[in-house]
C-alpha positions in Angstrom: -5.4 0.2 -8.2 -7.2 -2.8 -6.3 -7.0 -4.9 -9.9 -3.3 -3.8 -10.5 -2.7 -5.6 -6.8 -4.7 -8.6 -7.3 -2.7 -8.9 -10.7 0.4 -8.8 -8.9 1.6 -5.6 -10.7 2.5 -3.3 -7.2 4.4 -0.8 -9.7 1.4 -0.2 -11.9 -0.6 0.4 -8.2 2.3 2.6 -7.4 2.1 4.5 -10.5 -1.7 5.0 -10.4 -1.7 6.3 -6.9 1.2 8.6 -7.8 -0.9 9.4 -10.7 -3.8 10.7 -8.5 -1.6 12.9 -6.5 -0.2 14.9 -9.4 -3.4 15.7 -10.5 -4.6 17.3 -6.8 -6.8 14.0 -6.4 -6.4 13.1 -2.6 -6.3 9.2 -2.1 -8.7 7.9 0.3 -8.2 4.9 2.5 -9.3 2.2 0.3 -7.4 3.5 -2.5 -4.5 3.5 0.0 -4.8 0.2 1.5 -5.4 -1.1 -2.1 -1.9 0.1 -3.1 -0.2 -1.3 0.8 -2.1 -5.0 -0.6 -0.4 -5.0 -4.2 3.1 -4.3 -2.7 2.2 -6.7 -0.4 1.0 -9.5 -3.1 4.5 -8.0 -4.5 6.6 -9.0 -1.5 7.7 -5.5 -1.5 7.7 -5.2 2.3 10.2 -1.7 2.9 7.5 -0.3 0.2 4.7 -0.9 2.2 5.6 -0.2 5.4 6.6 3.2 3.6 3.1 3.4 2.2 2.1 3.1 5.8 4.0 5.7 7.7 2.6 8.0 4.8 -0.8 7.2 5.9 0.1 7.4 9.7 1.4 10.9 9.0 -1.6 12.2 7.1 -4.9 12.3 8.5 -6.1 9.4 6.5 -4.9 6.6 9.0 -3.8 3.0 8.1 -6.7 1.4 9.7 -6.7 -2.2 10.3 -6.8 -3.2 7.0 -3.4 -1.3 6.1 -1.8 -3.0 9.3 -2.5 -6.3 8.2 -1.4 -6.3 4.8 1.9 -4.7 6.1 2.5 -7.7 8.8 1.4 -10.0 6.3 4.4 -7.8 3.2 6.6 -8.7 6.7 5.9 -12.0 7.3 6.5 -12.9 3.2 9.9 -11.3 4.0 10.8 -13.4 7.4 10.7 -9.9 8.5 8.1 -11.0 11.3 10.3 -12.1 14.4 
């Protein structure tokens, strides 16, 4: 998920972590955060903050990381002031 982001290819992130759900897998943070980054690198803002309410409302939990790549998914889409 991590190189899909770095590539620039949010969708295939998307995909994967979708992937991991279907089969019962339960994401962890990193995996989580990795897939917030790549829509991020994206400048798919509404996607991640999304991403982040889903990990606000499970027990996993955004953690710093998560937050900053969401502000920074914000601030690529003016959406900071």
């Amino acid at each position: 998920i991590g190189g899909c982001g770095r590539a620039g290819h949010w969708q295939w992130a998307l995909f994967l972590a979708d992937c991991l759900q279907r089969q019962a897998l339960r994401p962890d943070r990193v995996s989580s955060v990795a897939v917030v980054s790549a829509c991020e690198r994206g400048s798919q803002w509404g996607t991640a903050l999304q991403l982040i309410e889903q990990m606000e409302l499970s027990r996993l939990g955004p953690g710093v990381a998560g937050y900053s790549c969401a502000i920074s998914a914000c601030e690529k889409g003016s959406l900071w002031r």
